[in-house]
Every structure is written in C-alpha cells, then in structure tokens.
Steps between C-alpha positions, in 0.01 A plus 500: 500500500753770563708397182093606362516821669851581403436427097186730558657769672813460226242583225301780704186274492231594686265195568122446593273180580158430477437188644204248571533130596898599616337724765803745500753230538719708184451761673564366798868318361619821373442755820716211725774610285701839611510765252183351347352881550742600174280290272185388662195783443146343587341176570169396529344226569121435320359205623154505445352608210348804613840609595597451125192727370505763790913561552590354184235655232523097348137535286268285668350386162896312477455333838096385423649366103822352581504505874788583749767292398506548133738636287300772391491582896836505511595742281252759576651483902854571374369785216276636769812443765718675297249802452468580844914387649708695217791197565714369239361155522184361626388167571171367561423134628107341514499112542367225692679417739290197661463325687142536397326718240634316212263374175569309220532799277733719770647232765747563809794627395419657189655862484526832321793702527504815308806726454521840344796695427444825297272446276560152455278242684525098554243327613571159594357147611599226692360195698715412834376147522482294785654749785294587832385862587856620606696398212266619231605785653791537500575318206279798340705789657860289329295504176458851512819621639655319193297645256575877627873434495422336141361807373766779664777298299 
C-alpha cells in the first residue's frame, strides 16, 4: 500500500472512491498509510440504493432497468463521482458480495469496478467465485488497486 501511495504522490494523483459492497475498505487501506493525505481527496461509501440516487445523482430509471450492480451502474457512480470530487482518478465499486443476495443472473461475488481517469473511463466485470464475505472483499479492493496503478502507467 505505501509503494501505492508513493507512485500516486510521484505522479501528483489525486484519488477518490465510491464504494458499495467494499464498504470503504479502499478507502479504508489507503488512509492506514502515512502521507496518504497527498493523494487521497474523498470517499464515500453508497450502500443502499437511495444513497446512490440522493448523494450520487445515479438516475433511478438505471437502478429500476439494470439494477445496482450493473455495469451501466457502475459507470454512472464514477462519472457522477468524478463530477462532484475534481480528483485525478476515480473509482467506483457495486457488487455482491454474499453471502446472500445472489441470483442466477447476478450471484455472490459478481463485481463492477469502474475507473476513470480524465476523460477516459473503464468499466469492468468480474466474478470472485467461491470466497466467503471477507475475501470477496478484499480480493475486490486488490482488483481495484491494480487497475488504478494500471492506468497511471
């Protein structure tokens, strides 16, 4: 994590999270780092879906077609992040993180992890099989720090 915070700081990256089924663990993993203040800006954490709509401005007509953890989703939580933090990069995460809540169509451990660096925005997907609670987790927050250092290269 501080080898993270170092490459960020290197670049003058400021970074921002928006995070669901994580619960603020990114955000949690950078701030236990010192001198994370030199690149970390906001983070929020939108659980519920009202959160999304009221802090987020995510168009309820996105979460009633494609539902919470969608790509579509996704990407309008790290535009609408990246609207209101001014950072560098943002990074939005909306998943299932189980153990429950799963269907066939959207089961535990499938995830959206959206990135956004000027104007250019990724969303991706990915299904963390097999993995309790805890390590869907955290497996989520690796997934993401990799793709941020990924796109500051």
């Amino acid at each position: 994590m501080q080898s993270f915070v170092r490459l960020l700081t290197k670049k003058k990256f400021k970074i921002s999270f928006v995070e669901s089924c994580t619960g603020g663990l990114l955000a949690s993993k950078i701030t236990s780092v010192n001198g994370a203040s030199k690149v970390f800006n906001l983070g929020l954490v939108t659980y519920s879906n009202q959160a999304k709509i009221k802090i987020l401005k995510v168009n309820k007509n996105i979460i009633k077609k494609y539902g919470a953890v969608s790509h579509e989703c996704c990407a309008a939580m790290v535009n609408n992040l990246s609207k209101i933090s001014k950072a560098n990069i943002n990074v939005s995460i909306t998943g299932i993180a189980g153990p429950k809540g799963g269907t066939k169509q959207k089961p535990v451990g499938l995830v959206y992890i959206g990135v956004k660096k000027g104007n250019k925005t990724q969303i991706n997907k990915y299904l963390f099989k097999n993995k309790k609670r805890a390590s869907i987790q955290k497996a989520i927050v690796r997934k993401a720090l990799d793709l941020v250092i990924r796109i500051t290269k």
